[in-house]
C-alpha positions as CSV (number, residue, x, y, z in Angstrom):
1,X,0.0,0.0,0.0
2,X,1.3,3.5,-1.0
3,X,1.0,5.9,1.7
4,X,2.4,9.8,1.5
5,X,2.2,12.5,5.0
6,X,1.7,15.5,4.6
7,X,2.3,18.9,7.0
8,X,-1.6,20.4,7.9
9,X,-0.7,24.4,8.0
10,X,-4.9,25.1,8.6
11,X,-7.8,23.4,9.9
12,X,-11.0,23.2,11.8
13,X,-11.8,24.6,14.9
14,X,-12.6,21.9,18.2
15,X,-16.4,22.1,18.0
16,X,-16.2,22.0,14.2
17,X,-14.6,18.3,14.3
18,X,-16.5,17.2,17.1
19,X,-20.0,17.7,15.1
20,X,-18.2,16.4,12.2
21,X,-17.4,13.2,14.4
22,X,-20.7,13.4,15.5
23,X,-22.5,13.7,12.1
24,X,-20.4,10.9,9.7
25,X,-22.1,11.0,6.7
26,X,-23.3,14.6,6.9
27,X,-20.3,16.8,8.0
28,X,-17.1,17.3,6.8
29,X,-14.1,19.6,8.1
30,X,-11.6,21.5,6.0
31,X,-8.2,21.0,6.3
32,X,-5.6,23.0,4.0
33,X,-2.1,21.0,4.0
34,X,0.9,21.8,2.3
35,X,0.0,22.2,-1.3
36,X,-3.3,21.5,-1.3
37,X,-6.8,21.5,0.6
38,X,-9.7,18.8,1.6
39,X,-12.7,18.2,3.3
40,X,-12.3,15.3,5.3
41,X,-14.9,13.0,7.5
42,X,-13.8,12.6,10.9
43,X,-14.3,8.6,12.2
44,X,-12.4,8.3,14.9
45,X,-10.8,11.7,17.7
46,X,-8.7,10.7,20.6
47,X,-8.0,13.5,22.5
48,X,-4.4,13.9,24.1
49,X,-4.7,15.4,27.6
50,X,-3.6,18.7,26.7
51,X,-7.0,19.5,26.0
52,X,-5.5,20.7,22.5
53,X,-4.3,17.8,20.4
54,X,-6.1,14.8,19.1
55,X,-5.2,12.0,16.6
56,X,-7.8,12.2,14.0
57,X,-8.9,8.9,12.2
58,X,-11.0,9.2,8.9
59,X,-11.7,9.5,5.0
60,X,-11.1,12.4,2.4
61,X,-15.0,13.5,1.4
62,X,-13.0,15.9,-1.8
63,X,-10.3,16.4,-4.2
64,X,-8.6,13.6,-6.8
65,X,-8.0,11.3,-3.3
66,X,-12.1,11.4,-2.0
67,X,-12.4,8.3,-0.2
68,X,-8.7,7.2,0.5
69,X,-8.5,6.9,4.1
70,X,-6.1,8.9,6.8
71,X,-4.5,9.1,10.1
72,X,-2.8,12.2,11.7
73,X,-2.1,14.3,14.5
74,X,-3.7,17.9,15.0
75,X,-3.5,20.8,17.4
76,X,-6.2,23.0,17.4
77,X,-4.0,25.7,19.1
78,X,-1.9,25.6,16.4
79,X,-3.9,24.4,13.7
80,X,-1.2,22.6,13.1
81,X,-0.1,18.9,12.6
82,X,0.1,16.2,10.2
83,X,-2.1,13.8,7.6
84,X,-0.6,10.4,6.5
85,X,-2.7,9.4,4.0
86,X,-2.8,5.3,2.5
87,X,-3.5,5.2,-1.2
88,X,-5.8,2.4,-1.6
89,X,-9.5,2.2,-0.5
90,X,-10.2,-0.4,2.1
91,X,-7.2,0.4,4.8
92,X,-7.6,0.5,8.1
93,X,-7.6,3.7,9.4
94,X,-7.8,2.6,12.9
């Protein structure tokens, strides 16, 4: 499986990816990374105890990758973190 990460330099506010974790199906964040931008549905937040950081779990919902499934790290007081994305449909995200 072909995977690529890439740096997120812009994303969602906290209560903006917990309705889209809330809502699979019917919201979607946005997340601008290096070179590029995506909605993305959120399946899976663990927050870190920082009250701040989370590893985000999920599928892109946009772009020429919609669907392929990712994995990251992200700080919402940075907006900051990163996307490591797995080419082929079907992965595991968890």
């Amino acid at each position: 499986m072909d995977t690529g990460r890439s740096a997120i330099i812009d994303g969602p506010n906290k209560p903006a990816r917990q309705s889209s974790l809330a809502n699979t199906g019917a919201q979607y964040v946005y997340f601008c990374v290096k070179g590029d931008a995506f909605n993305a549905q959120i399946l899976r937040m663990d927050e870190e105890v920082d009250g701040f950081t989370c590893r985000v779990h999920g599928r892109l919902k946009s772009g020429r990758t919609i669907g392929v499934p990712f994995r990251g790290e992200y700080s919402v007081g940075t907006r900051s973190g990163w996307f490591e994305f797995h080419s082929e449909g079907g992965a595991n995200n968890g």
